[in-house]
Each structure stands twice: as C-alpha cells, then as structure tokens.
C-alpha positions as CSV (number, residue, x, y, z in Angstrom):
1,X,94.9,112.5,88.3
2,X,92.0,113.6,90.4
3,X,92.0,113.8,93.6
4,X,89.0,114.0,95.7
5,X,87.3,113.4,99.7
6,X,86.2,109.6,99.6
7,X,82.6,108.9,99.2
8,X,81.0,106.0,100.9
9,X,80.6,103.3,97.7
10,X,84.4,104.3,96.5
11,X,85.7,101.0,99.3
12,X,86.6,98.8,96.9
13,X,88.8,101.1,94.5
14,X,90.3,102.1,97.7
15,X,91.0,99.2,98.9
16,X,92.6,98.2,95.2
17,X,94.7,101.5,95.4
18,X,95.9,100.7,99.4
19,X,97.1,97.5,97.8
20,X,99.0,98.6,94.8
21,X,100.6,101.3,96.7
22,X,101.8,99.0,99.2
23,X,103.2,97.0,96.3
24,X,104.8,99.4,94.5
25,X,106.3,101.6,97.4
26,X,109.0,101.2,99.2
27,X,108.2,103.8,101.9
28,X,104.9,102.5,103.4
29,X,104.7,101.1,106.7
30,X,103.3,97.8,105.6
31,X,105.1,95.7,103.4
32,X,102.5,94.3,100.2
33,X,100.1,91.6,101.9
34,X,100.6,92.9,105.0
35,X,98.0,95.1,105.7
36,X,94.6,92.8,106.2
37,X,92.2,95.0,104.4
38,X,88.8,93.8,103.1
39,X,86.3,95.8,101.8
40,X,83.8,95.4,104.0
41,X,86.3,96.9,106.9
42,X,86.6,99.6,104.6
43,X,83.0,100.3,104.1
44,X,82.4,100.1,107.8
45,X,85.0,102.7,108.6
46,X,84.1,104.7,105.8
47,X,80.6,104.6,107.3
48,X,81.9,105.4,110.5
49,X,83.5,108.5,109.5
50,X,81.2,109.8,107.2
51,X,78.6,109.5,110.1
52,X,80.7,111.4,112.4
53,X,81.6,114.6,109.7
54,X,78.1,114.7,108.8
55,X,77.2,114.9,112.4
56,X,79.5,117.8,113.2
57,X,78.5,119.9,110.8
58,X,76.8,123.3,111.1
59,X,73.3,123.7,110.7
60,X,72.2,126.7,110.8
61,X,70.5,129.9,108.5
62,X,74.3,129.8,107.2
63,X,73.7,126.5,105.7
C-alpha cells in the first residue's frame, strides 16, 4: 500500500476510498450512504486546502 499527501486531481479515488471504507468499517462515524460526498465538494476543499499550505509556506534563500 502506498501511502501519500493528496494531490489536487486524486478527488475522485478519494471519494471512491471514503465510500468503501465507510462500507466496510464498522468504526466510522458515518454509516455507508451517509456521508453526502460528491466529487466536486472534494475538489473544492482539496483546492481550498492546498491553497492555504501553499500559502504558508516559507520563501526564502532557504527554499
């Protein structure tokens, strides 16, 4: 398994993988169908995110 930070373009293999966990765990807080996920909710707060990380980073000779 790889495991890696999310890059904006993975939202709809993470949106499939929010789904199947939810199906297959019985430890999550939303039972499977529950959540309302979408892909483009995804993408926007993937977006969102990524926006504010690359916002707070250094720059700088250190870069």
């Amino acid at each position: 398994m790889l495991i890696r930070e999310i890059n904006i373009g993975d939202d709809e293999q993470f949106v499939k993988l929010i789904c199947k966990v939810d199906a297959q765990s019985d430890y999550m807080l939303y039972e499977p169908g529950e959540r309302k996920v979408t892909v483009e909710k995804q993408r926007f707060v993937d977006e969102y995110y990524m926006a504010k990380i690359l916002s707070t980073k250094p720059k700088g000779p250190l870069e």
